[in-house]
C-alpha positions in Angstrom: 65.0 1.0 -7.7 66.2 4.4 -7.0 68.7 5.8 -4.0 69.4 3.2 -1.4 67.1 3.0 1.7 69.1 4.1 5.0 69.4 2.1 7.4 68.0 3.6 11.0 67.6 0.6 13.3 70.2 -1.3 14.4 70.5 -4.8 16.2 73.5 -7.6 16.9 75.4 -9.7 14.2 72.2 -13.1 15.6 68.9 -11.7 14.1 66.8 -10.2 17.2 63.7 -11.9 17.6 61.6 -8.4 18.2 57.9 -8.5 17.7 56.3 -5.5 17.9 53.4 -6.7 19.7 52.8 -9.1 22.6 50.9 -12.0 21.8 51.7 -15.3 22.5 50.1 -18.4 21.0 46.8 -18.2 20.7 46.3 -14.7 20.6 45.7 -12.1 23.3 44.4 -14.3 25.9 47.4 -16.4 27.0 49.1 -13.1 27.1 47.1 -11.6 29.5 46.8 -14.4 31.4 50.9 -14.8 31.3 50.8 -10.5 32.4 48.1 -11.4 35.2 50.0 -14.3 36.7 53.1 -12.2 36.4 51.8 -9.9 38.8 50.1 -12.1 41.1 53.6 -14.1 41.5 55.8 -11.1 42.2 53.7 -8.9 43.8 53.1 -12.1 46.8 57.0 -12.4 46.5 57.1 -9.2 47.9 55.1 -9.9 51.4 56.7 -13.4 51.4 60.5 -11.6 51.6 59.7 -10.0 54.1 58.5 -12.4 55.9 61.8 -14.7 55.0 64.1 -12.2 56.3 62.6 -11.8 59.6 64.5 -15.5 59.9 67.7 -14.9 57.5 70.1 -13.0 56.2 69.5 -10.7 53.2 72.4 -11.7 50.9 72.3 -15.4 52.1 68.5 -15.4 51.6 69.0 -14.2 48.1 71.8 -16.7 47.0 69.6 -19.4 48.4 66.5 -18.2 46.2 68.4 -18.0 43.1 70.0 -21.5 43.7 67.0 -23.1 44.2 64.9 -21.3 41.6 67.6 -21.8 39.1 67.4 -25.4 39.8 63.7 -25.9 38.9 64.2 -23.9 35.5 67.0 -26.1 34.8 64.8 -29.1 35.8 62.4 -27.8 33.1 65.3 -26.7 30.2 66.4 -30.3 30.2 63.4 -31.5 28.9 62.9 -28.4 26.4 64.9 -26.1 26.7 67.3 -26.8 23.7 70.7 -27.4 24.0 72.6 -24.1 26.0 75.7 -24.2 24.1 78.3 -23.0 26.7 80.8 -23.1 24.7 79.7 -19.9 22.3 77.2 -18.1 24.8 78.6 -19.0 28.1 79.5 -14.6 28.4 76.3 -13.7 27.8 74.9 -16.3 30.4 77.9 -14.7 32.5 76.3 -11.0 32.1 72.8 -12.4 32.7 73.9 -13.8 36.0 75.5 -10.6 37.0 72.7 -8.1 35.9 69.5 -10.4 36.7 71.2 -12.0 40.0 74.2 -11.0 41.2 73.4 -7.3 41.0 69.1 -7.2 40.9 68.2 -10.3 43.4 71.0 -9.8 46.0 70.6 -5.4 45.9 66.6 -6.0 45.7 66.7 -8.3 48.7 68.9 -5.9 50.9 67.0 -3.3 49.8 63.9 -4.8 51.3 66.0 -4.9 54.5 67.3 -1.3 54.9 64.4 0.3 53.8 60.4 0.9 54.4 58.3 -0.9 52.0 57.3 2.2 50.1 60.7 3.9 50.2 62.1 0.4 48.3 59.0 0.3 46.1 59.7 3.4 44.7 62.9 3.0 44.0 63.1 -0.4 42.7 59.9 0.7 40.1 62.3 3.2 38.7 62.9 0.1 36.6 60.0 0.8 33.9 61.4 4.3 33.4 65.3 3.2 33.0 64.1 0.1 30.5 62.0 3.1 28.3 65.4 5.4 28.1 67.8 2.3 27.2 65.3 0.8 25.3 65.8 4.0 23.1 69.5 3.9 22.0 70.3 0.3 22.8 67.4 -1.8 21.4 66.3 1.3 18.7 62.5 1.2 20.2 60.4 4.7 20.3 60.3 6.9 22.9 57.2 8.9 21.9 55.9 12.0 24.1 53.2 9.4 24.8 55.3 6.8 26.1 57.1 9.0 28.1 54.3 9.8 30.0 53.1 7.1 30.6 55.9 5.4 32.4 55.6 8.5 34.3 52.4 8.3 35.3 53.0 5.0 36.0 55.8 5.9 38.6 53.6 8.5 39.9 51.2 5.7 40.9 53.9 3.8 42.4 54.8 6.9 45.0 50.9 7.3 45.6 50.3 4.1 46.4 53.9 3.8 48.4 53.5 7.4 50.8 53.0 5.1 53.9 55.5 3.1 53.3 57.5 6.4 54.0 57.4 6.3 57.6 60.8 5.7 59.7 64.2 6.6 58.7 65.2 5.9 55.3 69.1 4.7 54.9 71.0 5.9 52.8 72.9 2.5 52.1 69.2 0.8 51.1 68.1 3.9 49.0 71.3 3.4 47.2 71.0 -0.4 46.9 67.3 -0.1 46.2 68.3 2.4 43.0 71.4 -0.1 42.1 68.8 -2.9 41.4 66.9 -0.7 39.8 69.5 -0.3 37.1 70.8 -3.5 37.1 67.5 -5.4 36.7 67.1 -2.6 33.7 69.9 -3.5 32.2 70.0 -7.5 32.3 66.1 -6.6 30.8 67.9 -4.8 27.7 70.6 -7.3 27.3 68.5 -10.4 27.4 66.2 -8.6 24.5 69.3 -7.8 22.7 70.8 -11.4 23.3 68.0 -13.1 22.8 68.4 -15.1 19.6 71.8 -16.2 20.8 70.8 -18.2 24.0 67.5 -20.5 24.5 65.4 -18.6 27.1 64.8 -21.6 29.5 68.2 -21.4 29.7 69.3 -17.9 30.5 66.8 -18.3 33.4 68.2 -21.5 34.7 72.3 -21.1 34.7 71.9 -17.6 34.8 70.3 -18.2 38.2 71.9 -21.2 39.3 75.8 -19.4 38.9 74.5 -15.7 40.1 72.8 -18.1 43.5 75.7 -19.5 43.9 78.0 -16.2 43.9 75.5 -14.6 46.4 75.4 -17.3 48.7 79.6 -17.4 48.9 79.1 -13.8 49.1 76.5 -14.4 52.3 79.0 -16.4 54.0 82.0 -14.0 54.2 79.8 -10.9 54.8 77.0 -12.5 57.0 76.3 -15.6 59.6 74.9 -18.6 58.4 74.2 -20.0 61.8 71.5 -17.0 62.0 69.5 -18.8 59.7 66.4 -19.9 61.5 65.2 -22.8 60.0 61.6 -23.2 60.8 58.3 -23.4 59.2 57.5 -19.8 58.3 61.0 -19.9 56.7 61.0 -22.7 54.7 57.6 -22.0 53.1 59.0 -18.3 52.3 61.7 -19.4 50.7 59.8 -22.0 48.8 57.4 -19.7 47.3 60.0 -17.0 46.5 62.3 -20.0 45.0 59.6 -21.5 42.8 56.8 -18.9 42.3 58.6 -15.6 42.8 61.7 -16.6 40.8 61.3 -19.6 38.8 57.9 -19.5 37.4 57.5 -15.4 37.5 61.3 -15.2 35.6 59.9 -17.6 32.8 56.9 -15.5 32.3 58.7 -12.2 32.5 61.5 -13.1 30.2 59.4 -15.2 27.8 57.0 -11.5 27.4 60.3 -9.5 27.4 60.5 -11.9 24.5 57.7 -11.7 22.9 57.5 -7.9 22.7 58.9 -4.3 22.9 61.1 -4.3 26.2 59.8 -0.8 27.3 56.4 -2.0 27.3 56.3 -4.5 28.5 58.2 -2.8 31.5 55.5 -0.8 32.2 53.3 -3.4 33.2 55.3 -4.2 36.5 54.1 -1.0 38.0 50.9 -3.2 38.7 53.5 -5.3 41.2 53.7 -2.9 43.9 49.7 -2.4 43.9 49.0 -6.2 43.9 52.1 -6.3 46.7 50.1 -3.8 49.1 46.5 -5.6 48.8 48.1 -9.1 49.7 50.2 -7.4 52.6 47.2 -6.1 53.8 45.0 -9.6 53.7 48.2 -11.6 54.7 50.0 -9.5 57.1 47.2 -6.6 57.9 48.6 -3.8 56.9 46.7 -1.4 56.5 45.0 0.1 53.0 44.5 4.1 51.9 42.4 5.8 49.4 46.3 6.6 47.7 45.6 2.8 46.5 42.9 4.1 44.8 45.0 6.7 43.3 48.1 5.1 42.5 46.0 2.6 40.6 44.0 5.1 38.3 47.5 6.4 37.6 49.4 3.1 36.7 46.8 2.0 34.3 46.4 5.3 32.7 50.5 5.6 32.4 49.7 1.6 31.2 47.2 2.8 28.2 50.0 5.7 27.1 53.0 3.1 26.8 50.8 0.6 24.8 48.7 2.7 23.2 49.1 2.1 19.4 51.2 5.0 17.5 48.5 7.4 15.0 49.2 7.3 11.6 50.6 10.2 9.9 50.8 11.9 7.2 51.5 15.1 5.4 48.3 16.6 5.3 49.1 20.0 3.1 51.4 18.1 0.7 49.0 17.3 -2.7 49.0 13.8 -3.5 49.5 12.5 -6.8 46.5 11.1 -8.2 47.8 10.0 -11.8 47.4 6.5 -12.2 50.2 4.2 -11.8 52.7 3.4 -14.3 55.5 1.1 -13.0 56.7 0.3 -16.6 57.5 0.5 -20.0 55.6 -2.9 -20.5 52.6 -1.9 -18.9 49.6 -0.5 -20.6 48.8 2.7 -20.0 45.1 3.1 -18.1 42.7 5.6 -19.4 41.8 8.6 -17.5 38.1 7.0 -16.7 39.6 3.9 -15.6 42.5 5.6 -13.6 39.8 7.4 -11.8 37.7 4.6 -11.0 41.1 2.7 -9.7 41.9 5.8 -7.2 38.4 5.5 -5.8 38.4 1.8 -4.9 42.0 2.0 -3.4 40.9 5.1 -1.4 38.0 3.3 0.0 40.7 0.4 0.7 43.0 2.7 2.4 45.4 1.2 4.4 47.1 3.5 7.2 49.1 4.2 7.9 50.2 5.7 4.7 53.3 7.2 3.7 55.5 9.2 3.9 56.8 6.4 6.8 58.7 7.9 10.1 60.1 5.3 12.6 56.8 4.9 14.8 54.6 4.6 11.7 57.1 2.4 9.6 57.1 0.1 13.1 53.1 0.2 13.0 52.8 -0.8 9.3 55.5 -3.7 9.9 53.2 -4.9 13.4 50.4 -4.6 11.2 51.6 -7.4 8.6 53.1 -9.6 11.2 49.7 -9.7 13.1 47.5 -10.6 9.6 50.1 -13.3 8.6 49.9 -15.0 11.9 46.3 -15.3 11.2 46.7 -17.5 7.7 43.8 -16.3 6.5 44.7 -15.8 2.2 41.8 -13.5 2.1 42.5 -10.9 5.1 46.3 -10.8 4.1 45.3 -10.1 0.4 43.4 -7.3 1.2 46.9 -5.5 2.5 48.2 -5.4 -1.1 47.1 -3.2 -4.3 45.2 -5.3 -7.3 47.8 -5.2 -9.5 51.1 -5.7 -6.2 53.8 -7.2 -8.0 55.8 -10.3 -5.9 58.9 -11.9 -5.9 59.0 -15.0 -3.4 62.1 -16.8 -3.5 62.1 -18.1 -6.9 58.6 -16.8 -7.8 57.1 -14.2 -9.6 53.6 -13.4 -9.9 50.8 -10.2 -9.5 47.6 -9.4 -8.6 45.5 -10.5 -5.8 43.8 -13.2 -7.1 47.7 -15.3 -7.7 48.7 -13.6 -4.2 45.4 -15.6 -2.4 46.6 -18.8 -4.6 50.2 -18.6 -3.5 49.3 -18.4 0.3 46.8 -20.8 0.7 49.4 -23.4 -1.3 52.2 -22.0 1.7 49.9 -22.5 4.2 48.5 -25.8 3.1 52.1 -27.3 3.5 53.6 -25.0 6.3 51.9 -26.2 9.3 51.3 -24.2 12.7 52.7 -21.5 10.9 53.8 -18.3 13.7 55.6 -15.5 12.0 58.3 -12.6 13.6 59.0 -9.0 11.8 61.2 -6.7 12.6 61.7 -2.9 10.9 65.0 -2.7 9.5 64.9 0.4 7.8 62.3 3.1 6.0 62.5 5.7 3.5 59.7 7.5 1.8 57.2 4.9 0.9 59.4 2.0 1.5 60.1 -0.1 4.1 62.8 -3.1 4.8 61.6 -6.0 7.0 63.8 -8.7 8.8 61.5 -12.0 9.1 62.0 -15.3 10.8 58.9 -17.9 10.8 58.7 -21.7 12.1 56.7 -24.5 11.0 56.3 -28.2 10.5 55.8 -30.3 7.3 53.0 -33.1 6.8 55.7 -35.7 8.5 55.7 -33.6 11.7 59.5 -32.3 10.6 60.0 -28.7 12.1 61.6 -25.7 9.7 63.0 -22.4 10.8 62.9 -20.2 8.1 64.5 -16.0 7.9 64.4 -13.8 5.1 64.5 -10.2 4.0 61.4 -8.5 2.5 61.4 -5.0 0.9 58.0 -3.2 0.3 57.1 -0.7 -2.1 53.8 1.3 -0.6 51.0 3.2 -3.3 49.5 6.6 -1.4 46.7 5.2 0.6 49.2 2.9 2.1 48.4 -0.7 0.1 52.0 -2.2 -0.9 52.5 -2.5 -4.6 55.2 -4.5 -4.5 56.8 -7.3 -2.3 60.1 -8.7 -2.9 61.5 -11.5 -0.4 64.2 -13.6 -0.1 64.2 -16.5 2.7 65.9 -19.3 3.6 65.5 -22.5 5.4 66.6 -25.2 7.8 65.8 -28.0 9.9 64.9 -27.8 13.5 64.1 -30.0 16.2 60.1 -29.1 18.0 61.9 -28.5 21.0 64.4 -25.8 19.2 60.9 -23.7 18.7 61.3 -19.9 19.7 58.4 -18.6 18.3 54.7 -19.4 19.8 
């Protein structure tokens, strides 16, 4: 080894469970599904607050949401959430509270009040945009020419679809709680992904909700009149759905993905909200639709496909590659020109790219790249990644070549059972890259083992790593202490 590797990303003391992509388990599907329900859930929240407040107070409203939804996520955590561990993570559950609730739910749900619908849809959607900026310095994610524009593109949609809503006076108290949530729902977004390893996600949702309800509804009763609560059909059923769908079920969803993935993108994905919000308004409470719909919509998915596109590989095209066999040691025989030449030609036809040179977005694609193959246990597909001759050090063992790389995995994966993997890019230099890993599985008597380690890669010049060195340790945990699916 030569010069140390600098280190460029930076996360808490508790090992960040970042993926870099967003697939839950069983591939793609369940996450779209988990994205499509998202939207379904709070863009209907949306017509059913307003509908809620016609009969209560904003602030009461709110506390009595968050109570209630709180109480069916903690209804839920009993039975798997883990144990919460107040006594070590009670102040993060504290900020939670105060960010997510306190701050988000109760500024959100006066905002609703104050303002037009369009004038609070615009400003509470700033949220993608904030999330991409902090997302930047606080969590160490890219923030690409690319993925800035998307997330503006995506806000452009939101204002195109929102220009009726702009009809009326616009306060400036609600434009300045509408941009407060914005922020604070931001930042309990970044803190929970920066958090996340320290406090089981079932329950960040539940007392998170339960204490931040509970603040807002004391708050309700200095500052407002509970006796103007109207207690009658339409309000009961509004605050139902809100309690259960719009927070309960759509915070486990959208913390779980928050989870699962980068939190800038999957940010961008609630710009669908306000566009799902105006179609249901218009079947459920007629209001009217535009052709700006139409618009808005070309322009949030197209903002959408920019934040999630995947990052190019690069490279430094005018700088000659080397093209000498490789030599790694003094042991090693020396190949023959002929045979060096036949070896470059097979390994440029099983180019890998990205290649290095690594910078941060292509050192974060190469690391996405080996979570996704390992999570599909296939020996074969995962060998492929790796030069012919890739020296490995695994825990205690040494071995090289593909052929002992195939027969290692398929002996791991014959005894580590339901086997889902996490990576995360710790640092990069060159043609080397440092990974932080954490994987769970179970044993043939159903036992459950979390297992983190460090890997360092060693890359040739079509991008195939020549060498894998890991270190990883293990421990018992219970199947309901699982974090990674």
């Amino acid at each position: 080894m030569t010069d140390p590797l600098p280190k460029i990303t930076t996360s808490s003391p508790h090992y960040s469970r970042e993926r870099s992509d967003l697939r839950l388990k069983g591939g793609r599907g369940p996450t779209v599904a988990a994205f499509v329900l998202l939207v379904l859930f709070w863009g209907s929240a949306f017509s059913a607050i307003k509908i809620g407040l016609s009969d209560a107070p904003p602030v009461l409203f709110a506390g009595m949401r968050g109570v209630i939804g709180g109480a069916v996520v903690a209804l839920i955590a009993l039975v798997w959430g883990g144990r919460p561990d107040l006594r070590r993570n009670w102040p993060v559950y504290v900020w939670l509270a105060l960010f997510n609730v306190v701050l988000f739910l109760g500024l959100q749900t006066v905002a609703i009040a104050y303002l037009p619908s369009g004038t609070a849809a615009v400003l509470i959607y700033l949220q993608p945009i904030l999330t991409g900026f902090l997302s930047w310095p606080l969590l160490g994610e890219p923030l690409g020419p690319a993925k800035l524009a998307g997330l503006l593109l995506g806000f452009c949609g939101i204002v195109a679809v929102s220009v009726g809503g702009f009809s009326g006076a616009a306060s400036a108290t609600g434009i300045a709680f509408a941009a407060s949530a914005a922020v604070a729902w931001s930042l309990g977004t970044v803190y929970f992904k920066k958090t996340q390893e320290r406090v089981p996600m079932l329950w960040a949702i539940a007392l998170s909700f339960l204490a931040g309800g509970v603040v807002l509804s004391a708050v309700g009763v200095f500052v407002e009149s509970p006796p103007d609560v109207s207690w009658n059909g339409s309000f009961v059923a509004s605050l139902s759905y809100t309690a259960v769908v719009g927070t309960a079920l759509a915070w486990v969803l959208w913390l779980g993905l928050v989870r699962a993935g980068e939190a800038s993108r999957v940010a961008a994905y609630v710009f669908f909200v306000p566009l799902v919000g105006i179609v249901i308004g218009a079947v459920v409470l007629d209001e009217p639709l535009s052709l700006s719909l139409l618009l808005g919509a070309a322009l949030v998915v197209s903002g959408i496909y920019l934040v999630n596109r995947a990052p190019r590989a690069t490279s430094e095209p005018n700088k000659p590659k080397d093209r000498r066999p490789l030599n790694r040691s003094a042991g090693c025989e020396r190949m023959s020109p002929q045979a060096g030449k036949r070896r470059n030609v097979q390994e440029q036809q099983q180019a890998r790219p990205p290649v290095p040179p690594f910078t941060e977005e292509t050192a974060r694609q190469k690391v996405k790249m080996a979570q996704d193959a390992w999570n599909t246990r296939d020996p074969e597909k995962v060998s492929l990644a790796y030069t012919e001759d890739s020296e490995w050090r695994n825990r205690d063992e040494l071995f090289r070549g593909r052929e002992e790389i195939v027969a290692f995995l398929e002996r791991k994966w014959a005894r580590e059972l339901d086997y889902r993997l996490m990576k995360e890019l710790w640092c990069y230099q060159g043609n080397r890259i440092s990974v932080r890993f954490e994987y769970e599985s179970r044993d043939e008597s159903e036992q459950w083992w979390r297992s983190h380690g460090n890997e360092h890669w060693e890359f040739d010049e079509s991008g195939l790593m020549k060498r894998r060195d890991a270190s990883i340790n293990d421990y018992r945990i219970e199947e309901s202490e699982r974090g990674i699916f």
